[in-house]
C-alpha positions in Angstrom: 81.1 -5.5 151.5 78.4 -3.3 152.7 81.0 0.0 152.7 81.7 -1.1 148.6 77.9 -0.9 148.2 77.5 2.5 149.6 80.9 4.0 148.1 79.3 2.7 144.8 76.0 3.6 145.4 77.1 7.5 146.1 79.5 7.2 142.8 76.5 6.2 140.7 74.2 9.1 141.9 77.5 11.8 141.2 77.8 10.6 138.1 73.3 10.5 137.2 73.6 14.3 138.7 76.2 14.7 136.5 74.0 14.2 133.3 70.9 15.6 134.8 72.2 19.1 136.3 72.7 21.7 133.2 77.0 21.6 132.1 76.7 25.2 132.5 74.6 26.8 135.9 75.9 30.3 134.5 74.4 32.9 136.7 72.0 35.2 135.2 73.8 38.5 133.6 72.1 41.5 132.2 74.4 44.4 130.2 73.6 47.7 127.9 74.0 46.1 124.4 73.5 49.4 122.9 72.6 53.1 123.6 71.5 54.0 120.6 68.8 52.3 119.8 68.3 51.0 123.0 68.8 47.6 123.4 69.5 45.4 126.9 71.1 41.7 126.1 70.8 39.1 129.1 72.1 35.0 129.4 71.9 32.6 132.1 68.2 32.6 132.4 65.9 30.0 132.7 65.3 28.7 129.0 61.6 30.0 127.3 61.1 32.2 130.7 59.4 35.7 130.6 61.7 38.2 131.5 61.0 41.9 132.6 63.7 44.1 132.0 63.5 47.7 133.4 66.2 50.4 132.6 66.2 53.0 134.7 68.2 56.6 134.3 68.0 60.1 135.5 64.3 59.9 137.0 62.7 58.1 134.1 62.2 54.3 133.6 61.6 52.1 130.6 60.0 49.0 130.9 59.6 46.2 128.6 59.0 41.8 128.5 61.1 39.1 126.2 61.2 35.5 126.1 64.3 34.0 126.8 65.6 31.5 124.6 66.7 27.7 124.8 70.0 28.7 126.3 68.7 31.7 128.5 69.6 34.4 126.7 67.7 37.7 125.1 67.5 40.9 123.8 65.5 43.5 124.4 65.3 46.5 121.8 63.4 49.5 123.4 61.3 52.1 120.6 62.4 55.6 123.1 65.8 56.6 123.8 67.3 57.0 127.6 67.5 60.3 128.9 70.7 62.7 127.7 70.8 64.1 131.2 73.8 62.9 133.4 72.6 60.1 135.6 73.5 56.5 136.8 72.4 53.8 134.6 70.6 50.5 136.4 69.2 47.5 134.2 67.2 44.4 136.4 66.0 42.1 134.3 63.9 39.4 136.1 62.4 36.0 135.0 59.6 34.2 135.9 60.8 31.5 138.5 63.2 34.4 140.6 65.9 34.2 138.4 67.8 38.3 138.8 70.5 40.4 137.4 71.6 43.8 138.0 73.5 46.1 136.0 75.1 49.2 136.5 76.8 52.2 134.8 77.8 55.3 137.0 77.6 58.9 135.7 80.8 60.3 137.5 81.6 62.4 135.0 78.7 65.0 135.0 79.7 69.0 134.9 83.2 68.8 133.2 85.7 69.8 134.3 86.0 72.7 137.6 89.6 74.5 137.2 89.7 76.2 140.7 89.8 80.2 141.1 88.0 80.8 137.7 
């Protein structure tokens, strides 16, 4: 009798966690949305959080807040451009309460092309 109690017991708090706990714990994701103008899109944020997004390239760093939305998401649209020089590209973008992402483009195609012996 007792061991029916406590199997039910457990049930019933899986299935409350189940409506309490958000359907989709997405972890937070930043990307380039666009180069030119410059805009950063991010999800998986905690909902109405303020977010600072820094884009970083070649020396030079652009820095800028938004407001995530109900579901987490934003975009940030930036006023300057990012450097033309050949660099890596790094996006953070980090909320209020911790939540972090980290993207990343690599230059590896800086200096064209070397033909040997010319």
């Amino acid at each position: 009798m007792r061991k029916r109690l406590l199997l039910g017991l457990a049930f019933a708090l899986v299935v409350a966690a189940a409506f309490v706990l958000p359907a989709t714990a997405a972890a937070p994701r930043v990307w380039l949305a666009s180069e030119s103008p410059l805009a950063v899109r991010g999800t998986g944020f905690h909902a109405h959080a303020r977010v600072t997004i820094t884009v970083a390239k070649a020396k030079q760093s652009l820095r800028m807040t938004s407001t995530s939305g109900v579901a987490g998401g934003f975009v940030a649209r930036f006023d300057r451009r990012l450097p033309k020089r050949c660099g890596t590209v790094v996006i953070t973008a980090v909320d209020g309460r911790g939540s972090r992402a980290v993207w990343r483009m690599v230059a590896n195609d800086c200096g064209g092309i070397r033909v040997p012996g010319k």
